[in-house]
MITORTI-567886 format. One record per residue (C-alpha): chain; residue in three letters; residue number from 1; x, y, z. Coordinates in steps of 0.05 Angstrom, whole numbers, plus 5000, padded with zeros to 4 digits. Layout:
@fivo:A; dolum:ALA; marvo:NUM; X:X; Y:Y; Z:Z
...
This chain:
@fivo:A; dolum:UNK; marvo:1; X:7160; Y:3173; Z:6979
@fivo:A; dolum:UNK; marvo:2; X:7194; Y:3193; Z:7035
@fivo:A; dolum:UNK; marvo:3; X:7272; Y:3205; Z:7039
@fivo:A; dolum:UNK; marvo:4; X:7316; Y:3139; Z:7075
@fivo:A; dolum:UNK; marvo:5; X:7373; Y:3180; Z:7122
@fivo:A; dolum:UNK; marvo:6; X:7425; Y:3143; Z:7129
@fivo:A; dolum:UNK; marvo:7; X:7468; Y:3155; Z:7191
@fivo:A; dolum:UNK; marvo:8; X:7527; Y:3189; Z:7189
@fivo:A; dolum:UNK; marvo:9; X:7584; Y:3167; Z:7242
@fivo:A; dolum:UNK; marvo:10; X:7627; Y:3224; Z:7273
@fivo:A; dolum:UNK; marvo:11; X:7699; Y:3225; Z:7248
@fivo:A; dolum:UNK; marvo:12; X:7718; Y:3207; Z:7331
@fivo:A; dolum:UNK; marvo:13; X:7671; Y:3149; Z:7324
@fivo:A; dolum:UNK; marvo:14; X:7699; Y:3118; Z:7265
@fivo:A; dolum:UNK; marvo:15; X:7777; Y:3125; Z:7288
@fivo:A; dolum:UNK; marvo:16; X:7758; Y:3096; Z:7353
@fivo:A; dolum:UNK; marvo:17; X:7725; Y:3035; Z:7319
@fivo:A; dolum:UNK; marvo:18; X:7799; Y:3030; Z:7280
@fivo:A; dolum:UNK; marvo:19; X:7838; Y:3037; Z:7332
@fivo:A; dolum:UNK; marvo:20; X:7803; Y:2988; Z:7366
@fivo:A; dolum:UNK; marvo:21; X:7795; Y:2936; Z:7303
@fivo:A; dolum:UNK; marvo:22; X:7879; Y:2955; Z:7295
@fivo:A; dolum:UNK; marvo:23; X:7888; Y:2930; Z:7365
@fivo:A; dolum:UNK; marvo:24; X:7840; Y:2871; Z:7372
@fivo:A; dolum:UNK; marvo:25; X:7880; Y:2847; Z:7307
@fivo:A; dolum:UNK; marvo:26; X:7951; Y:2864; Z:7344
@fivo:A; dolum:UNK; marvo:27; X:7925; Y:2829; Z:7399
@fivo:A; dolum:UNK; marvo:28; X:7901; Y:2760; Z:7364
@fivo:A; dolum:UNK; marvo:29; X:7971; Y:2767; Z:7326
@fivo:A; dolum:UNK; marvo:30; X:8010; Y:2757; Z:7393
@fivo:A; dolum:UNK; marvo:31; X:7966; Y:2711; Z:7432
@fivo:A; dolum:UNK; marvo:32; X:7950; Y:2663; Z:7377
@fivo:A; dolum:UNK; marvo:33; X:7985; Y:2677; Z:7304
@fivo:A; dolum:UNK; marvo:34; X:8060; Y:2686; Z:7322
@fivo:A; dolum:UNK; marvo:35; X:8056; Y:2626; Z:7363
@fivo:A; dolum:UNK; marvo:36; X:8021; Y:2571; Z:7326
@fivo:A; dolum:UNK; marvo:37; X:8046; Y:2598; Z:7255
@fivo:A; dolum:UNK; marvo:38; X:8119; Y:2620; Z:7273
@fivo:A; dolum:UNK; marvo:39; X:8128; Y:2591; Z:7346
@fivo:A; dolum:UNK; marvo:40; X:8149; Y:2659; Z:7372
@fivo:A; dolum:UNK; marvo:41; X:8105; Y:2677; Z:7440
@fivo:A; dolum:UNK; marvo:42; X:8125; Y:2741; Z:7463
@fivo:A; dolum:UNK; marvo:43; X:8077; Y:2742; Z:7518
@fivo:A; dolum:UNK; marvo:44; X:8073; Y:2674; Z:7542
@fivo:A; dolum:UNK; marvo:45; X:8000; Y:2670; Z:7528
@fivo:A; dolum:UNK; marvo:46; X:8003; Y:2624; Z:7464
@fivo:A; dolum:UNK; marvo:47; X:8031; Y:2564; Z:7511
@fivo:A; dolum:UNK; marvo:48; X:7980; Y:2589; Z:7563
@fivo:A; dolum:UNK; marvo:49; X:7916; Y:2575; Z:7519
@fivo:A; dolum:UNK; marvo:50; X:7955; Y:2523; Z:7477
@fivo:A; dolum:UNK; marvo:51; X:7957; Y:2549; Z:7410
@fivo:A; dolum:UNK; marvo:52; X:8039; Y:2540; Z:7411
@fivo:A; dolum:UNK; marvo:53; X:8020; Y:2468; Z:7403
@fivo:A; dolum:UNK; marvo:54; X:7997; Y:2487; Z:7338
@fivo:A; dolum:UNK; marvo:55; X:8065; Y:2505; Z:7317
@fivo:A; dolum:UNK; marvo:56; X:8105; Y:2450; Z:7275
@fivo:A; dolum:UNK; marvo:57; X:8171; Y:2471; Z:7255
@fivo:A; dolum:UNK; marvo:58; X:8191; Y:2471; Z:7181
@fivo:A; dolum:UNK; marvo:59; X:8246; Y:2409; Z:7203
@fivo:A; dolum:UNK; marvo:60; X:8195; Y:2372; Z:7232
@fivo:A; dolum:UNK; marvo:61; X:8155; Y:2374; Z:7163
@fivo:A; dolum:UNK; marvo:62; X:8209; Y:2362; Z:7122
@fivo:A; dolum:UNK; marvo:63; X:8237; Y:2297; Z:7175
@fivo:A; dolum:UNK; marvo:64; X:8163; Y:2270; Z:7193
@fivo:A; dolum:UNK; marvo:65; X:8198; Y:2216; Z:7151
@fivo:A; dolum:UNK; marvo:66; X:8262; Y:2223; Z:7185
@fivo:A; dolum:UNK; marvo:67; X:8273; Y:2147; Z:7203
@fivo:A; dolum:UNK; marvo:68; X:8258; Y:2129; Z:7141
@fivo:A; dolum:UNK; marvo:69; X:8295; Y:2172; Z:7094
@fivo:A; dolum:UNK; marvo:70; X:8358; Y:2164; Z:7142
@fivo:A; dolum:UNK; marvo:71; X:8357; Y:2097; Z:7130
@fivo:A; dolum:UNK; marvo:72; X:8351; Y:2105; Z:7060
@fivo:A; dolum:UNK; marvo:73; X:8411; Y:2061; Z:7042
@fivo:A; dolum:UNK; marvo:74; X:8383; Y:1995; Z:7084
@fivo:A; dolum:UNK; marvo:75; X:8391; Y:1944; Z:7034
@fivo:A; dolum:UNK; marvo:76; X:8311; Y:1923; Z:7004
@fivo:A; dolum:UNK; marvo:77; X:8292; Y:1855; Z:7044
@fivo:A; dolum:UNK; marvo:78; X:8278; Y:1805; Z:6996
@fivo:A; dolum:UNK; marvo:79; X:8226; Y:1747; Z:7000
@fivo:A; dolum:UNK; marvo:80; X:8285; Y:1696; Z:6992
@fivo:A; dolum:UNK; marvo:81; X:8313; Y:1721; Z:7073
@fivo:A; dolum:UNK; marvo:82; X:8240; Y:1699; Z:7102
@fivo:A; dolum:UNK; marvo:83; X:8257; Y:1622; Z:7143
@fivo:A; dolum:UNK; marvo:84; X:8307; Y:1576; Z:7118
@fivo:A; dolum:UNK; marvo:85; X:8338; Y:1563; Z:7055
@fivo:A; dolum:UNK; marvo:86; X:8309; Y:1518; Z:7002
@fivo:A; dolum:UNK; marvo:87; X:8348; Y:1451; Z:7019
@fivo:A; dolum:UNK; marvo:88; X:8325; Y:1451; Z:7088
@fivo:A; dolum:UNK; marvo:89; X:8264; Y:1405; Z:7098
@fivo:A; dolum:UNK; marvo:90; X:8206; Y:1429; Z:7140
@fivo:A; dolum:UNK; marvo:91; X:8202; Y:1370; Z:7194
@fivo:A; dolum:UNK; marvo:92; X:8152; Y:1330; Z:7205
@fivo:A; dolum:UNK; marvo:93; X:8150; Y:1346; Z:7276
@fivo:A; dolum:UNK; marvo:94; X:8105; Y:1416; Z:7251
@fivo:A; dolum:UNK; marvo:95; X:8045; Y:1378; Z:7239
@fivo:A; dolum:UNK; marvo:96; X:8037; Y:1346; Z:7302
@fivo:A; dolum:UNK; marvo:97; X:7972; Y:1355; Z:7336
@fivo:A; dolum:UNK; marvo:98; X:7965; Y:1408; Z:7387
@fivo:A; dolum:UNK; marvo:99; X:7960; Y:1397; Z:7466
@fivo:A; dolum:UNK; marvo:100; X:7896; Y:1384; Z:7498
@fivo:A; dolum:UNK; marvo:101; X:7933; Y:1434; Z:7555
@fivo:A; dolum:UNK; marvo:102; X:7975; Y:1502; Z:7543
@fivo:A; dolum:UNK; marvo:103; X:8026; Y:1533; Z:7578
@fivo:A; dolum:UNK; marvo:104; X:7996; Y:1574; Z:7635
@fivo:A; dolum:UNK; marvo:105; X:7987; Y:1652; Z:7618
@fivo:A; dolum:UNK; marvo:106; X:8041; Y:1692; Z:7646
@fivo:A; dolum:UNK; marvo:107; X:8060; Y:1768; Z:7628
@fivo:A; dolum:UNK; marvo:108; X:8132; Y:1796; Z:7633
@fivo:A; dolum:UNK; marvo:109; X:8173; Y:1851; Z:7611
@fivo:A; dolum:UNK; marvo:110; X:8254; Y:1851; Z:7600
@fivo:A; dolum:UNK; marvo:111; X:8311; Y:1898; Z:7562
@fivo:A; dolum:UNK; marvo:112; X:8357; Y:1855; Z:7508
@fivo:A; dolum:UNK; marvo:113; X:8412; Y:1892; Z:7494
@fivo:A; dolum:UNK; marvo:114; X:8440; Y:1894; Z:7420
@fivo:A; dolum:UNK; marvo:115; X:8510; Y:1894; Z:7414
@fivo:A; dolum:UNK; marvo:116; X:8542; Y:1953; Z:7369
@fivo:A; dolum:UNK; marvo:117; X:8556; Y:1918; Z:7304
@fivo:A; dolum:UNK; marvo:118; X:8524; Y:1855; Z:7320
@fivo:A; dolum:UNK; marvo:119; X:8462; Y:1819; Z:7326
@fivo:A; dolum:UNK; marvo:120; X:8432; Y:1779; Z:7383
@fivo:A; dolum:UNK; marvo:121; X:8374; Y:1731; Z:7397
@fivo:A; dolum:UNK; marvo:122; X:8312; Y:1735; Z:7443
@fivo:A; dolum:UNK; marvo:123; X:8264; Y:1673; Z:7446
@fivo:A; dolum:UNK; marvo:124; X:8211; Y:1635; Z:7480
@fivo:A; dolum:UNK; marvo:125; X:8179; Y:1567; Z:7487
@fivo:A; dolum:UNK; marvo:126; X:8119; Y:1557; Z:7462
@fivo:A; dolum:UNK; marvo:127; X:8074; Y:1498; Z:7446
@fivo:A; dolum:UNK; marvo:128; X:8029; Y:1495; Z:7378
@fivo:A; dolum:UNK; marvo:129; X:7967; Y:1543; Z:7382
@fivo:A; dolum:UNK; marvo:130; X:7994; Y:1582; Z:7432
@fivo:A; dolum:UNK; marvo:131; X:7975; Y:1654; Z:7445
@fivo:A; dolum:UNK; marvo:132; X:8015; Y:1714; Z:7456
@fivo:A; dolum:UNK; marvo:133; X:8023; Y:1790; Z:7450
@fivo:A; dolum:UNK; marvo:134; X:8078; Y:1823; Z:7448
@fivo:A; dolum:UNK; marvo:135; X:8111; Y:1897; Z:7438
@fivo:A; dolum:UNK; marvo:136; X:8176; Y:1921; Z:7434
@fivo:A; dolum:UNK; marvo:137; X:8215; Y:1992; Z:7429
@fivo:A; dolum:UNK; marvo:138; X:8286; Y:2013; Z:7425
@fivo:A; dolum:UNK; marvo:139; X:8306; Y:2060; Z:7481
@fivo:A; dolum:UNK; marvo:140; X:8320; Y:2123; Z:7441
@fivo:A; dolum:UNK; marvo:141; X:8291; Y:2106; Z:7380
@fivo:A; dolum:UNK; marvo:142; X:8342; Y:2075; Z:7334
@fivo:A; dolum:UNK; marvo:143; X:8328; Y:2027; Z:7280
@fivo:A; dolum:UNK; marvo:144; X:8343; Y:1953; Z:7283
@fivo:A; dolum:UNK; marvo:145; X:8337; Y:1907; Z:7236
@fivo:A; dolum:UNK; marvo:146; X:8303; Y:1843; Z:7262
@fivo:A; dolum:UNK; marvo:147; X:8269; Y:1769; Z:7245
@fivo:A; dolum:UNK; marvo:148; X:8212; Y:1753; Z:7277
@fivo:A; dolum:UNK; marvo:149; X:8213; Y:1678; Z:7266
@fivo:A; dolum:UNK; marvo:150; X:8198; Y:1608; Z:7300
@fivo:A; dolum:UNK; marvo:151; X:8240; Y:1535; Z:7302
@fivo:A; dolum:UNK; marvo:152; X:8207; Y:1474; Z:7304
@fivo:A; dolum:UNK; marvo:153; X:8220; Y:1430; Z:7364
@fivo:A; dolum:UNK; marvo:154; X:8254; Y:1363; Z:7332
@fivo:A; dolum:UNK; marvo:155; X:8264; Y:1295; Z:7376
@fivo:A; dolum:UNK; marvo:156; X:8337; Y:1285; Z:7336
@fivo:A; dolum:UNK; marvo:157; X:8381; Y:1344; Z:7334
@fivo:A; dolum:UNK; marvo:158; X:8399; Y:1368; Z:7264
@fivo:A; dolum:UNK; marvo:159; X:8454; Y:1400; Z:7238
@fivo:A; dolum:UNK; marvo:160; X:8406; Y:1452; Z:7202
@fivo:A; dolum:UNK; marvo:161; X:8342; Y:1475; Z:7246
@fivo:A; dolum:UNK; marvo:162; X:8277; Y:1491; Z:7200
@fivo:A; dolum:UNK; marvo:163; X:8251; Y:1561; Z:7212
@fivo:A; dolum:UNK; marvo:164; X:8197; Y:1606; Z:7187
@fivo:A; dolum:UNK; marvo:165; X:8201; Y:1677; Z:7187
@fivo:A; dolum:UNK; marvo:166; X:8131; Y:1714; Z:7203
@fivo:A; dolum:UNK; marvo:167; X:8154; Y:1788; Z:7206
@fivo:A; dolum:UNK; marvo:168; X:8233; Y:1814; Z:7172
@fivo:A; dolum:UNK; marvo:169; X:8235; Y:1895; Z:7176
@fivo:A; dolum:UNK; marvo:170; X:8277; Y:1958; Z:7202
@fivo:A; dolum:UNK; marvo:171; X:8243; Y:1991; Z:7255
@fivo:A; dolum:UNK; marvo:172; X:8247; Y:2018; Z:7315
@fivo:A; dolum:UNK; marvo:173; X:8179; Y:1986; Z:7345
@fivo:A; dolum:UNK; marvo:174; X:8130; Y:1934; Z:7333
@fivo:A; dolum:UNK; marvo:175; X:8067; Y:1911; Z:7363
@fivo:A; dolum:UNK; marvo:176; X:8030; Y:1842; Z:7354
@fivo:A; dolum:UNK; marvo:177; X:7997; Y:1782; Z:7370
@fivo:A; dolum:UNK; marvo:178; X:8012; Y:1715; Z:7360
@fivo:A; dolum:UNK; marvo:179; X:7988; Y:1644; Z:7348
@fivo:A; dolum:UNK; marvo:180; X:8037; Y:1588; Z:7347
@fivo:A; dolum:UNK; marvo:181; X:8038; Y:1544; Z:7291
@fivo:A; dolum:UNK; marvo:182; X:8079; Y:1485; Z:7317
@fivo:A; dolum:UNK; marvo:183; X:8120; Y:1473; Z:7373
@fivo:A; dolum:UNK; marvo:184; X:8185; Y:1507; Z:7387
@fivo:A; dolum:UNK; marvo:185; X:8230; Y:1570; Z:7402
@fivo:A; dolum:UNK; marvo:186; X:8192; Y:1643; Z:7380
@fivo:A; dolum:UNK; marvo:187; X:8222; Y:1697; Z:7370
@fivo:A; dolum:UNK; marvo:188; X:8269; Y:1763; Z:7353
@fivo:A; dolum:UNK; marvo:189; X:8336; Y:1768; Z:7324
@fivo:A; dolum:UNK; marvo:190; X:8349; Y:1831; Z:7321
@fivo:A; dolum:UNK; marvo:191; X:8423; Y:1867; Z:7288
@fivo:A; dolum:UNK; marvo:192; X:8444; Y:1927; Z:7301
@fivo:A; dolum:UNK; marvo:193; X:8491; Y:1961; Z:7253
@fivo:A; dolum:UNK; marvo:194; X:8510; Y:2017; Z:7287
@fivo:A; dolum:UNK; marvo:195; X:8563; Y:2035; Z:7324
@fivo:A; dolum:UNK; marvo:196; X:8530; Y:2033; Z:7390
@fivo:A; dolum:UNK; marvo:197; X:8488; Y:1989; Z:7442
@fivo:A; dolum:UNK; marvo:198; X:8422; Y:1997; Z:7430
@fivo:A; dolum:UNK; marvo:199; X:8370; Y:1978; Z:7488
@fivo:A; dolum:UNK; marvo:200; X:8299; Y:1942; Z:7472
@fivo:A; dolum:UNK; marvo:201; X:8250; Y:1941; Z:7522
@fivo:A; dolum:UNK; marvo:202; X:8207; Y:1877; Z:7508
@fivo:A; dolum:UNK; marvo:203; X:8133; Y:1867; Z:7533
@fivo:A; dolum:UNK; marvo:204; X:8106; Y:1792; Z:7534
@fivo:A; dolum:UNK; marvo:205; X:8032; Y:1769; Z:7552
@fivo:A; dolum:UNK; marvo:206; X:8002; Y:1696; Z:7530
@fivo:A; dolum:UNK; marvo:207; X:8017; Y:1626; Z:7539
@fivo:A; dolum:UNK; marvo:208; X:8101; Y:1608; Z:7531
@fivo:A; dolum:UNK; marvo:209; X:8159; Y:1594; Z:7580
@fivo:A; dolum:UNK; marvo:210; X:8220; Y:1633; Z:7581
């Protein structure tokens, strides 16, 4: 049997194959691990070929539920706050039949301003089956607390108008569609319990008249 010889590297060879793993290594720890795992980038490169996108900031972990834990103390929203109150009859004017014709489809956007410490109304007309999508956002964020609800529309004016609630929450966006079921005012009331204005931008598409 013959003898295997195995191939010895020269003592130059095998520093120059360190030196160059030692600075390949130094080299990815610039470029890609200082920025995405510490956001430090020395050399500009990491933003360059993206990896400081990769970087997410122990604060940001810990406050990816920022809104909600700073809000921590909102009172729970019970089932009893959704539409009116139990001694307030639902009219009869609800179960009329829908129009043969809707309201012609329009689209519109508008900014409500909430009061600081108070609460103000935003609402349409729309007839029963109507359709409509909707969004709204707070300028910079901040949380209101809001009722998305509808009135009917009664022949006799009443001291106490019938409401149903479809969405109560504390949020800083929200994003829908709707479908009337009776005739009547739609829409927000949002409060705001800080102590400054807060701006919503609202976006309106489907069949109602403002």
């Amino acid at each position: 049997m013959s003898e295997m010889k195995h191939p010895v590297l020269e003592k130059s060879k095998i520093i120059k194959a360190t030196i160059i793993s030692l600075l390949v290594g130094a080299l990815l720890l610039v470029i890609a691990v200082l920025p995405a795992e510490f956001g430090m980038d020395p050399t500009g490169a990491g933003e360059l070929l993206g990896f400081s996108k990769l970087y997410v900031p122990e604060e940001a972990e810990t406050n990816s539920l920022g809104v909600i834990a700073a809000n921590t103390s909102t009172p729970i929203i019970k089932l009893e706050k959704a539409g009116s109150g139990p001694t307030v009859e639902r009219p009869k004017e609800a179960d009329n039949p829908p129009p043969t014709t809707q309201l012609s489809l329009q689209e519109d956007e508008t900014k409500v301003i909430v009061p600081a410490g108070k609460g103000i109304e935003f609402k349409i007309n729309m007839l029963k089956h109507g359709k409509m999508k909707y969004e709204w956002t707070t300028k910079n964020g901040e949380i209101l607390y809001f009722d998305f609800h509808g009135e009917v529309k009664q022949e006799k004016e009443v001291k106490e108008v019938y409401f149903e609630s479809y969405t109560i929450a504390n949020s800083n966006n929200m994003v829908g569609t709707f479908f009337a079921p009776y005739e009547g005012k739609h829409g927000w009331f949002f409060r705001n319990t800080s102590d400054e204005d807060v701006e919503v931008n609202l976006r309106l598409k489907g069949q109602y008249a403002l």
